[in-house]
C-alpha positions in Angstrom: 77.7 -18.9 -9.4 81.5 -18.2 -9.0 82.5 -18.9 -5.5 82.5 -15.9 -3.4 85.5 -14.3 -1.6 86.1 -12.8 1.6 88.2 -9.8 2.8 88.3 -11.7 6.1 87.1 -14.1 8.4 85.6 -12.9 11.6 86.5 -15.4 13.4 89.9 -15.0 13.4 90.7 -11.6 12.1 89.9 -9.3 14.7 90.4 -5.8 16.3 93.1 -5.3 18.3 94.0 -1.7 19.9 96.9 -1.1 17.9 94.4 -1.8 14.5 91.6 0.6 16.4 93.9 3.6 16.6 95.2 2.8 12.8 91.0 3.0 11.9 90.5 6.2 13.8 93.1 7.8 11.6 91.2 6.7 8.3 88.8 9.1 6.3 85.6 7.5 5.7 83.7 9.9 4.4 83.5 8.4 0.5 82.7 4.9 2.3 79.5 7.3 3.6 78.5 9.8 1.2 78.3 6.4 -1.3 76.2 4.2 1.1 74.0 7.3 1.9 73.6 8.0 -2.0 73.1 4.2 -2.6 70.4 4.1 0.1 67.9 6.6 -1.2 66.1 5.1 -3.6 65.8 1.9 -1.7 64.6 4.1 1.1 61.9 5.6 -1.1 60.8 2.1 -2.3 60.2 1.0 1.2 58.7 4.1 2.4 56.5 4.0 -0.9 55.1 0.5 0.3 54.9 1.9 3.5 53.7 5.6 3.5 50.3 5.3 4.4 50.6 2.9 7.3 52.8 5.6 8.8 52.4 9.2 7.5 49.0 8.9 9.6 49.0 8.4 13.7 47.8 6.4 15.8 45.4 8.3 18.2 42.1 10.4 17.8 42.2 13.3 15.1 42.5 16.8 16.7 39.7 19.2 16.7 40.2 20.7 13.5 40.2 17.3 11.3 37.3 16.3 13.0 35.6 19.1 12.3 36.5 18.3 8.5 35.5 14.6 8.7 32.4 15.7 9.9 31.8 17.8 6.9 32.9 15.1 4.5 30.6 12.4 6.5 27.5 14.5 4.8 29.0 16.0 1.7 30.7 12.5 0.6 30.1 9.7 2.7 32.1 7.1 0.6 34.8 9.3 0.5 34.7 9.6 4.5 34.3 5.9 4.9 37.6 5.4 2.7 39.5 7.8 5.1 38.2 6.0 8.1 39.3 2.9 6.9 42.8 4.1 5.8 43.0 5.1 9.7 42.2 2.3 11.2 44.2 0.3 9.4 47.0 2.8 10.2 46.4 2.2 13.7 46.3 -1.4 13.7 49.9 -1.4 11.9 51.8 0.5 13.9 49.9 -1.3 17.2 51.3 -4.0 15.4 54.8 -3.5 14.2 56.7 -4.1 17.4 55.1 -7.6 17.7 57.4 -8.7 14.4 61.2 -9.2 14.9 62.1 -7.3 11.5 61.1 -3.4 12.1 60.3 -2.6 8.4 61.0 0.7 8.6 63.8 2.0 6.4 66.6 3.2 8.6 69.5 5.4 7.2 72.0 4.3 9.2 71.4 0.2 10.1 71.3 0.3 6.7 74.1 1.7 5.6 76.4 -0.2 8.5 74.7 -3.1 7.0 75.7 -2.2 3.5 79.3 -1.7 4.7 79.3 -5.7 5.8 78.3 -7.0 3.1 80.3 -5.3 1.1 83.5 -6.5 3.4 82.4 -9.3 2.9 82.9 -9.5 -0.9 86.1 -9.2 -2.8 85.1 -9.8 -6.3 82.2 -9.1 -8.7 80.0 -11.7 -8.7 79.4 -13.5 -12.5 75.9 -13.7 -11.4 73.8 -10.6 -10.2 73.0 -11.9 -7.1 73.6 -10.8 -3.7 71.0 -13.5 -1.1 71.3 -15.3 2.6 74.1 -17.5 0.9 77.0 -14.5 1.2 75.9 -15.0 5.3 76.1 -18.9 4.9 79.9 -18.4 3.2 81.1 -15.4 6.0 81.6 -17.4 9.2 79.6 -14.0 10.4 78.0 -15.0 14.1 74.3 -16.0 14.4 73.7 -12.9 15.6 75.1 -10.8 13.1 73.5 -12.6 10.7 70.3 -12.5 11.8 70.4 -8.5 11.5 72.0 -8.6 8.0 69.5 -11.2 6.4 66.3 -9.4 6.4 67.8 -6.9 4.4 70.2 -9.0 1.9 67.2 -11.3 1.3 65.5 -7.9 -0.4 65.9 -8.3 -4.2 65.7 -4.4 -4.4 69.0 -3.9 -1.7 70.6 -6.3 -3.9 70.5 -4.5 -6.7 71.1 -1.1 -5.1 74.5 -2.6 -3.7 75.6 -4.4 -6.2 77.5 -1.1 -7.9 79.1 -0.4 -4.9 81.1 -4.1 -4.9 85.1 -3.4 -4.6 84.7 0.3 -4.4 86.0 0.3 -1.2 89.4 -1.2 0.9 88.6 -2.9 4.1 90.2 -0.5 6.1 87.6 2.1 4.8 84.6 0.0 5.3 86.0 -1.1 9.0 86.0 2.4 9.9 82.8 3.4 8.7 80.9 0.3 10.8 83.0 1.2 13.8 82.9 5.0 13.7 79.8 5.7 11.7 77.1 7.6 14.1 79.6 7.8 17.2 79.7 10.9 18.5 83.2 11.4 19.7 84.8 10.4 16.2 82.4 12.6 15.0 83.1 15.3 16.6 87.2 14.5 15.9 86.9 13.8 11.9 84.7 17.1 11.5 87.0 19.1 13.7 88.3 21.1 11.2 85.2 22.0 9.1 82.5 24.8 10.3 79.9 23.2 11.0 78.6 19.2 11.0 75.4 17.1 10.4 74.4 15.9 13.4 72.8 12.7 12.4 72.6 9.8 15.4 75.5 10.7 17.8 74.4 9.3 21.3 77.8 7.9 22.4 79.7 9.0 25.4 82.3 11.1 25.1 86.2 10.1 25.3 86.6 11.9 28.4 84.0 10.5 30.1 84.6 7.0 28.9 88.7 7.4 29.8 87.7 8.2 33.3 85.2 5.2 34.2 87.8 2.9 32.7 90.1 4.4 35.8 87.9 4.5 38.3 86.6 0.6 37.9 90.7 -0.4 36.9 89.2 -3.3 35.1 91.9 -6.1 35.8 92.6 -9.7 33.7 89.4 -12.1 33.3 86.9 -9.5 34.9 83.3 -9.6 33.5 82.1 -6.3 33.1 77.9 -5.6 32.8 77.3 -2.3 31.0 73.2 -1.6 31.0 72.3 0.7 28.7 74.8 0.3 26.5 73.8 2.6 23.4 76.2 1.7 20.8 78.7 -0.5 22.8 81.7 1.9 22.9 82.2 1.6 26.7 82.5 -2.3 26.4 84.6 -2.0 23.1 86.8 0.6 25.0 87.0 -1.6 28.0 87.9 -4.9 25.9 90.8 -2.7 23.9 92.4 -1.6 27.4 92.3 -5.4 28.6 91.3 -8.3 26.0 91.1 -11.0 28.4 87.6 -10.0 29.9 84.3 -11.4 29.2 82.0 -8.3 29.1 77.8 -8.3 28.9 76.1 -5.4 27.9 72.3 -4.6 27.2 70.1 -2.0 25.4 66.5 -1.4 24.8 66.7 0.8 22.0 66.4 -1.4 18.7 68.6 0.9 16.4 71.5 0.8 18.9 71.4 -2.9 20.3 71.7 -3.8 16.9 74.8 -1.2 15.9 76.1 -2.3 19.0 76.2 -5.8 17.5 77.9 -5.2 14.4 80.5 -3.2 15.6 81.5 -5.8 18.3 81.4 -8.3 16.5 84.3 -7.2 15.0 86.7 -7.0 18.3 85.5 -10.3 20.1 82.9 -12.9 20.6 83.7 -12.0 24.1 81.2 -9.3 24.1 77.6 -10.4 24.5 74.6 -8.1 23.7 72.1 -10.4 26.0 69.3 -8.5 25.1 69.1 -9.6 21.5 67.4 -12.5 21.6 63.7 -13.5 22.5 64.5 -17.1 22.6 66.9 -16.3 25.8 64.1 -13.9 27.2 66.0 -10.7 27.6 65.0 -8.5 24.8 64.0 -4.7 26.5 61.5 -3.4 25.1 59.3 -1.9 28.1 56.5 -1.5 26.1 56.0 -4.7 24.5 54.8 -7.4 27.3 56.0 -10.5 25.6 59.5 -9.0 26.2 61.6 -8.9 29.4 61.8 -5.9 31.8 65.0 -4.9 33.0 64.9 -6.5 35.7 63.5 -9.7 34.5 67.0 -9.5 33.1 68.9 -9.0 36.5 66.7 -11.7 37.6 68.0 -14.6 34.4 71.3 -13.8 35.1 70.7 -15.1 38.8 73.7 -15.6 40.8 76.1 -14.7 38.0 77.6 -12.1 39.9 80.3 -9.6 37.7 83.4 -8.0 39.0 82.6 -3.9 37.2 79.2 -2.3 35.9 78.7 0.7 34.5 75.1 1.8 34.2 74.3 4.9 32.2 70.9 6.2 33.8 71.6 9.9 32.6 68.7 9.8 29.9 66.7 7.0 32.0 63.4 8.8 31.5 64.1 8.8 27.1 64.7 5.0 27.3 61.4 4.9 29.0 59.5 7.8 27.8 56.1 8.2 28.7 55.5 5.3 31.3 57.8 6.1 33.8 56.0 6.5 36.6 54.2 2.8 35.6 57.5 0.9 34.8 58.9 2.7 38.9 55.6 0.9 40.3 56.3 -2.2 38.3 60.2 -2.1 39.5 59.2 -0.9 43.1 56.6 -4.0 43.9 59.5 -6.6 42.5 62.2 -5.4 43.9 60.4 -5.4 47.2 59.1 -8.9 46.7 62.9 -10.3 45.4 65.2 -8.3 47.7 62.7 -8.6 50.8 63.8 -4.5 51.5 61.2 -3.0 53.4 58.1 -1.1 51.9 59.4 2.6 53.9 62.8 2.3 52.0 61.4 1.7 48.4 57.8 3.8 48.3 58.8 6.9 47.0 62.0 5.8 45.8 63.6 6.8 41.6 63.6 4.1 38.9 67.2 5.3 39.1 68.4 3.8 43.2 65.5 1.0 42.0 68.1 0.1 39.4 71.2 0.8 41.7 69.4 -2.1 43.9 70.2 -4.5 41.5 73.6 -3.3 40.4 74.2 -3.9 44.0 73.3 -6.9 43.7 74.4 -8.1 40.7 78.3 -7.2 41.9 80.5 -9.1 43.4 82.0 -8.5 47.4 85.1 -7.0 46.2 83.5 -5.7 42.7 83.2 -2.1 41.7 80.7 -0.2 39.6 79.8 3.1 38.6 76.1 5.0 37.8 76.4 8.2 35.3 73.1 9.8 36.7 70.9 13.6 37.2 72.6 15.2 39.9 68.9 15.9 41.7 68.3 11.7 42.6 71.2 13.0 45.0 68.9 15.5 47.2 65.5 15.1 46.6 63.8 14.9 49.4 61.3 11.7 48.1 64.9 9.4 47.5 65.8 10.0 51.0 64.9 6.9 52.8 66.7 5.0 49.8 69.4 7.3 49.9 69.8 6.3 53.7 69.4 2.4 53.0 72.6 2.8 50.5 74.7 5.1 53.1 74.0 2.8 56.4 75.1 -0.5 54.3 78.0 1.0 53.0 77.1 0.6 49.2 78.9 4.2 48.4 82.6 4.6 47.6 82.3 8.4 46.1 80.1 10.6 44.3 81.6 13.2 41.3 80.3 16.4 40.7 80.1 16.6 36.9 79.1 20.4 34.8 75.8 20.7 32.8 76.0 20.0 29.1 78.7 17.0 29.1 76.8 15.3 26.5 75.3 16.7 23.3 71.7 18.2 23.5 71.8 17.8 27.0 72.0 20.6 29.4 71.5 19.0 32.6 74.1 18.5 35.9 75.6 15.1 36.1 76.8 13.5 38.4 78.6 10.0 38.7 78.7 7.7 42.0 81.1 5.0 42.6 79.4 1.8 43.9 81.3 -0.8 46.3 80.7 -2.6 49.3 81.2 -2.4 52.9 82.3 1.4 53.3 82.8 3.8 56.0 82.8 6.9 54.6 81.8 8.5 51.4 84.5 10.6 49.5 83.0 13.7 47.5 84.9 15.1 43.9 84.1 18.5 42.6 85.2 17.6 38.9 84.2 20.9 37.5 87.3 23.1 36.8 88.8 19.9 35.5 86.3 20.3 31.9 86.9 22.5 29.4 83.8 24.1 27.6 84.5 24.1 23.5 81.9 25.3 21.1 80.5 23.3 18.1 77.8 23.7 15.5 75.5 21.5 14.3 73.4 22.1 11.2 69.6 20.7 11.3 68.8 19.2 8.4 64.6 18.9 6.9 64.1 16.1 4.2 67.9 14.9 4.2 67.7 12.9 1.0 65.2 14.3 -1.1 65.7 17.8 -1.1 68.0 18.4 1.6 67.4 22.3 3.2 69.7 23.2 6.2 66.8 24.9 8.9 68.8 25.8 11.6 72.6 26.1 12.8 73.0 25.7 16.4 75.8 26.1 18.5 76.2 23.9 21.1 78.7 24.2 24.4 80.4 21.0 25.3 82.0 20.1 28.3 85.2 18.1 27.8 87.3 16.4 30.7 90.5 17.6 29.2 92.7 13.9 29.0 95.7 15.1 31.7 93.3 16.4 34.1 91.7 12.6 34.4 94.8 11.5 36.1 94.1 15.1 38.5 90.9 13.9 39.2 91.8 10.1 40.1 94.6 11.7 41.9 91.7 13.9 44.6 90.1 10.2 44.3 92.9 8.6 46.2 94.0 11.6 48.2 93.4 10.9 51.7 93.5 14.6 52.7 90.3 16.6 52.7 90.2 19.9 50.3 88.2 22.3 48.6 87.8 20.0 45.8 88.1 17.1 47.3 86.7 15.7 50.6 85.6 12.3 52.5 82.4 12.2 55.0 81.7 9.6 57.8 78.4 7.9 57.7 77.4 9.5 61.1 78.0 13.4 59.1 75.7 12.3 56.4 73.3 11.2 59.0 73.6 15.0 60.1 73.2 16.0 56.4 69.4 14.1 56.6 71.0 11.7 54.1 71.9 14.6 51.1 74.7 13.1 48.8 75.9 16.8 47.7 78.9 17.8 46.3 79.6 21.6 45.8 79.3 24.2 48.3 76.1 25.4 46.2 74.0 22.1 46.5 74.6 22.2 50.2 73.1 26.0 50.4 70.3 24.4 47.8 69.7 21.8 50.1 69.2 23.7 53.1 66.5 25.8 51.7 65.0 22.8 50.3 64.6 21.4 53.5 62.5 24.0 54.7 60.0 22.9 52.1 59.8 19.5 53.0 56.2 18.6 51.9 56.2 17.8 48.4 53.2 16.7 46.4 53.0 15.6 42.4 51.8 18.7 40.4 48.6 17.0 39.6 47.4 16.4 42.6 46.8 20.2 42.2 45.7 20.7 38.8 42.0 21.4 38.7 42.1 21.6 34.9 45.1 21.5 31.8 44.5 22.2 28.0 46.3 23.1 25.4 45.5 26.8 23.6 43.2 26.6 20.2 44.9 25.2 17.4 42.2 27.3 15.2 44.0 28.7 12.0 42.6 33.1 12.9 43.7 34.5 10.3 40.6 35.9 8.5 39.2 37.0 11.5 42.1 38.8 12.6 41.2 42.3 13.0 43.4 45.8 11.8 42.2 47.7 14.9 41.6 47.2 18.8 38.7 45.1 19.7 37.8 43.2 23.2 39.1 39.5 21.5 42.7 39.3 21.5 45.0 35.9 20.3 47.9 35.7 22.4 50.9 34.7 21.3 54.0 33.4 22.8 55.4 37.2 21.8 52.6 38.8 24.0 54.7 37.2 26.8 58.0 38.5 28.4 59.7 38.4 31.9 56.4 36.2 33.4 54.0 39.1 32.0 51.8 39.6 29.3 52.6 42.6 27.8 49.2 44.2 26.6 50.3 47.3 25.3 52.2 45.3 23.0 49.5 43.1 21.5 48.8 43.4 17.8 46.7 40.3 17.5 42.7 41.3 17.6 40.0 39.5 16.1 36.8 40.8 14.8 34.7 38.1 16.3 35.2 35.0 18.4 35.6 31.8 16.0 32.8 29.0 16.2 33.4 26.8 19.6 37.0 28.8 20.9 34.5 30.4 23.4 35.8 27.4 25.5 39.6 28.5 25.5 39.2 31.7 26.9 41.7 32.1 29.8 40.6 32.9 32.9 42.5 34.7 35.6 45.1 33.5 38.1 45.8 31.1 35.2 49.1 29.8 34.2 50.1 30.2 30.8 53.1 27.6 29.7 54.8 27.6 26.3 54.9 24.2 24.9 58.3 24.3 23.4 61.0 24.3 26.0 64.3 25.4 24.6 63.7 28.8 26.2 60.4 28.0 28.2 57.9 30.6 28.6 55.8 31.3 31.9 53.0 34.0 32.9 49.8 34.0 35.0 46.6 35.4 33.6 45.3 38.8 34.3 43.0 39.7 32.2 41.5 43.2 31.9 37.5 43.1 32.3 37.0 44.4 28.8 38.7 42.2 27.2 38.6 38.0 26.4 41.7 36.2 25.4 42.4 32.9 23.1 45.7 31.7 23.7 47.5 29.9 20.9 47.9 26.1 20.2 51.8 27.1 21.6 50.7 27.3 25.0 49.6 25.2 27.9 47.2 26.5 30.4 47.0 25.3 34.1 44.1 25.9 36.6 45.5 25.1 40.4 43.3 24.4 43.0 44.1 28.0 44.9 43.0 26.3 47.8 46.5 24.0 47.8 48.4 26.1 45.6 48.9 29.8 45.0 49.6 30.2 41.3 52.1 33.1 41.9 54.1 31.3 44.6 54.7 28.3 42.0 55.8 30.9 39.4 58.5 32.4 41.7 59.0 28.5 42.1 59.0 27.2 37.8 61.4 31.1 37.8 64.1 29.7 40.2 66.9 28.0 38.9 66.0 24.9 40.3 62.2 25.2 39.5 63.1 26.0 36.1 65.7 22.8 36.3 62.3 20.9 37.6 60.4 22.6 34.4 63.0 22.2 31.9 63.4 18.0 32.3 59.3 17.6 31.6 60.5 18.5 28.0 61.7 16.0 25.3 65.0 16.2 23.9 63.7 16.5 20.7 64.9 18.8 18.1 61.3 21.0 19.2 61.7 20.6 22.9 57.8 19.7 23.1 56.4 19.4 26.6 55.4 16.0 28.2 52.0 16.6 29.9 52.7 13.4 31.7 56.3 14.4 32.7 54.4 17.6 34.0 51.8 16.3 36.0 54.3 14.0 37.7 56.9 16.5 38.8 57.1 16.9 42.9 56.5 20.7 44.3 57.5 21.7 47.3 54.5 22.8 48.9 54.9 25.1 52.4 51.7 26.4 54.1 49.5 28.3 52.4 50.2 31.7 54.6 54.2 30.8 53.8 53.3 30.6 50.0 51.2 33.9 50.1 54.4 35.6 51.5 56.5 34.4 48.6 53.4 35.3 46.0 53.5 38.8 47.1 56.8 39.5 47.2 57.1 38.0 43.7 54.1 39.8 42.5 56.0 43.3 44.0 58.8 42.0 41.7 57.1 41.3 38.4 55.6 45.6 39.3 59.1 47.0 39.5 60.2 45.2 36.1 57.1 46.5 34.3 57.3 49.8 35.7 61.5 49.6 34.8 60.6 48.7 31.5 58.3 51.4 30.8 60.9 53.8 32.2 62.9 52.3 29.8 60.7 52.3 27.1 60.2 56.4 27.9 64.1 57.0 28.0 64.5 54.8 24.8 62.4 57.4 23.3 63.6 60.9 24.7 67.5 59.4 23.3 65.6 59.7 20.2 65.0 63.2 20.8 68.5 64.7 21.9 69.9 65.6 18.9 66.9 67.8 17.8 67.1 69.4 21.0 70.2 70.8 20.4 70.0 71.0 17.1 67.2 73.9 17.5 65.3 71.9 15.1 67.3 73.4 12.1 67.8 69.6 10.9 64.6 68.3 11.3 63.9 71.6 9.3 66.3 70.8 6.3 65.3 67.4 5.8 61.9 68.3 5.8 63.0 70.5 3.1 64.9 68.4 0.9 
């Protein structure tokens, strides 16, 4: 085989900041559009070998395929026995697919970056057809990399796939598409001037954001810097292009970014370490697989290797850990007890999140710095206090920053960023939110991307931007001595006063006030007597043309936390076979399940009527005798309930609600006479908006009728004419 050529050596061709800006003015998009085209049919080969170990779930069927496996277990029980099997075996792969260290399944864009390396890799056409692990032996490429490249060149199918692609493209391109590809600030930049954009994998942080943490820290010459949670690297490739002599470590659980991370830089310096990569070293992430390290088993390796700045990005903290939170906080809570010998009153009711700060604490160094982008309500809640106290009294807190809702994509939630150092005295508070500028995007939802690609939905989506001159305004209240509106330092002894809330804004102090009042808070299950979802029972042919007592609600039936009877047109002729069990009883609390504009109501049902509720809805019996059902509406109606409600959803495109997140969400509970109070006078509010709205509906109507009236009905006469 002719020998093969390089466009450069990694190991001494690498990104400076000069080069970076020159890559972030190149258009990539034919680099793209090729490797996305190129990918598809070796996308459908791999999801042809792999369709039924993954188009079926893991888990027990729902009711209604049961119901249909039952009937084929006595029409064809071969038939029945072949399905079984197909399921189980289903099951046992995907139990067993994070036990291998190649995930098999085909994804768009590790594939693609991939692609892109080995095609800068190669400068000529190769006299023999063959593209295998010896391009990786010839590329100087670190272990590493290599190691994510190799499953995929070794792939006979890839190979031929890529090989037309060979010398299509100039380095420059290809650099910019591993660099830029899937980061949501270039993204945002190169599609600027176009309508709309595919919003594909765009997790990064925003310029802004990152131009301000690289202030605040002032990374100097030869610091180490420790980014966990790194996503896709760009706040260590950003740090490293403001000051190339520091050694930085950064760590990420998610196996699509810590790999990206990877191969993007690799190509700015072997200076930047993903530690998490490797399971020989014992600080892979993965929180559900036990032969992996936790977290902290990580902060624990590292041992006394102290760093100068961290950055820890625990915004989406409970997506990194999805459904086992509250287990992986126990977990967290018992060893950092045991390790940092801090007492059990300071750490029992205490967030993953100041579990995590713990060991940023100490993992910096004395005169070190380090900065936590995190949900603004681990700032107040009443169950972080004693924590919240333990970081005040030892000084741990330089300043907190107020930051707006929505300053990432998809995610409408307050932010808020605190400054970590030691040995401090008082605690300065910034109110950062004139200082963004909300600018309007769209984003087009693609179904079946590759196939047959359909556009299902454009959404616009408000971003807040930290415009780049107001970043020096906002270091500038920082370092301002003077206290102002916007701007304003606190002595250990007036927190004290505060009971230990870090707030920032006029607002949150009113917030916290009246939150204080409430100061028992118990986990919503603790007061469930019973949760199911609504019948998932397709109605249609027993849906009825006239009135009858059966009535399917829908998630239309339900308005301003009432269900608006009059306007049902939903009846069923009779009661399908076993949904006799979902019938909603009253004083019941009807939830929809998708949250991007949650729905809430409580049952009251009229005696000559029964009611199914729909498989979109979640309905919650309280124990009456701990909670009144109305007093936690007015609660889930509040804007902070509804900020409580909103985060048990998952930032998925559906916004589908987490039963677990749910049942795990702290209510303020006051006695039950003090909760009666607030139930009635919620109750007398929910009257006046239905009697308004029937006023409304009755003046709608008569505004119909003006015309005619003065008109003498000559009009109506005419066109009845005609």
């Amino acid at each position: 085989m002719e020998k093969i050529k390089k466009f450069f050596d990694i190991k001494t061709i690498q990104i400076n900041k000069k080069y970076y800006e020159k890559l972030k003015k190149i258009d990539y998009k034919e680099v793209e559009d090729a490797l996305y085209g190129w990918m598809i049919p070796y996308q459908d080969y791999i999801l042809e070998d792999l369709s039924l170990k993954y188009d079926i779930e893991s888990g027990e069927p729902d009711e209604e395929l049961t119901e249909e496996l039952n009937e084929l277990m006595i029409k064809n029980p071969e038939e029945y026995e072949r399905i079984m099997k197909e399921i189980d075996e289903s099951s046992e792969m995907i139990k067993s697919v994070s036990t291998i260290d190649f995930f098999p399944y085909p994804d768009m864009e590790l594939i693609t970056v991939v692609g892109a390396y080995i095609l800068l890799i190669l400068q000529e056409p190769l006299s023999e057809k063959k593209i295998d692990s010896s391009i990786l032996k010839n590329s100087n490429l670190p272990n590493e990399v290599q190691k994510i490249i190799s499953p995929y060149i070794s792939d006979s199918f890839f190979e031929m796939q890529l090989f037309s692609l060979i010398n299509k493209f100039g380095k420059d391109e290809l650099l910019a598409f591993i660099v830029f590809s899937f980061d949501f600030n270039h993204y945002l930049k190169y599609h600027e001037k176009k309508s709309s954009y595919t919003y594909k994998s765009c997790d990064s942080l925003p310029d802004s954001l990152l131009k301000l943490f690289l202030n605040i820290l002032e990374i100097k010459d030869n610091d180490q810097v420790l980014n966990l949670y790194s996503d896709l690297g760009t706040f260590l490739i950003t740090s490293f292009l403001y000051n190339p002599t520091i050694t930085a470590y950064g760590s990420e659980d998610y196996f699509l970014s810590d790999k990206l991370s990877i191969l993007k830089a690799s190509l700015f310096s072997n200076n930047i370490k993903f530690e998490n990569t490797s399971k020989e070293n014992g600080v892979v992430f993965y929180d559900t697989d036990e032969e992996n390290m936790t977290t902290l088993e990580y902060f624990e390796n590292r041992g006394t290797q102290k760093v100068d700045k961290i950055f820890l990005n625990l915004s989406q903290i409970f997506g990194h850990y999805k459904n086992n939170i509250e287990e992986i906080t126990i977990s967290y809570r018992n060893k950092v007890k045991n390790n940092f010998k801090i007492e059990n009153d300071i750490l029992k009711d205490a967030s993953l999140e100041w579990l995590l700060h713990i060991l940023l604490i100490n993992q910096l160094k004395d005169n070190g710095k380090a900065i936590s982008l995190v949900k603004t309500n681990i700032l107040y809640e009443p169950k972080n206090k004693n924590i919240r106290k333990y970081f005040v009294e030892n000084g741990y807190i330089e300043s907190i920053i107020y930051l707006p809702k929505n300053m990432l994509i998809d995610y409408p939630f307050s932010l808020a960023l605190i400054v970590f150092s030691k040995e401090n005295k008082k605690i300065k508070f910034i109110d950062a939110y004139k200082f963004c500028k909300m600018e309007k995007f769209k984003i087009e939802f693609i179904d079946n991307y590759f196939k047959n690609p359909k556009i299902t939905e454009i959404k616009e989506q408000n971003i807040n931007i930290i415009i780049d001159t107001n970043v020096e305004k906002i270091m500038d209240l920082i370092n301002n001595k003077k206290n102002i509106k916007e701007s304003f330092s606190k002595k250990i002894e007036d927190i004290v006063k505060k009971d230990y809330n870090l707030v920032v804004t006029e607002n949150f102090e009113i917030l916290v006030d009246i939150f204080k009042k409430f100061k028992n808070e118990i986990k919503f299950k603790d007061t469930i007597k019973n949760i199911v979802r609504g019948s998932q029972k397709t109605i249609s042919k027993f849906k009825s043309e006239e009135e009858t007592p059966y009535i399917y609600l829908s998630l239309s039936d339900i308005n301003d936390g009432l269900i608006e009877f009059e306007n049902i047109e939903n009846y069923l002729k009779e009661i399908p076979k076993n949904q006799e069990k979902f019938f909603i009883k009253n004083n019941s609390i009807l939830l929809s399940k998708y949250g991007s504009s949650p729905k809430l109501a409580i049952a009251q049902i009229p005696d000559d009527k029964k009611v199914i509720p729909s498989g979109n809805f979640i309905i919650i019996e309280v124990d009456e005798e701990k909670l009144n059902p109305w007093y936690l509406i007015s609660y889930f109606s509040s804007g902070f309930g509804s900020k409580k409600l909103k985060e048990t959803y998952t930032e998925a495109k559906n916004d589908t609600i987490s039963i677990r997140k749910l049942e795990n969400i702290e209510i303020p509970v006051p006695p039950i006479k003090e909760q009666e109070k607030i139930a009635k006078e919620y109750r007398e509010s929910l009257k006046k908006i239905e009697e308004m709205k029937k006023k409304l509906k009755d003046e709608i109507q008569n505004s119909k009728k003006i015309f005619i009236k003065y008109s003498g009905g000559l009009v109506w006469m005419k066109l009845k004419e005609s």
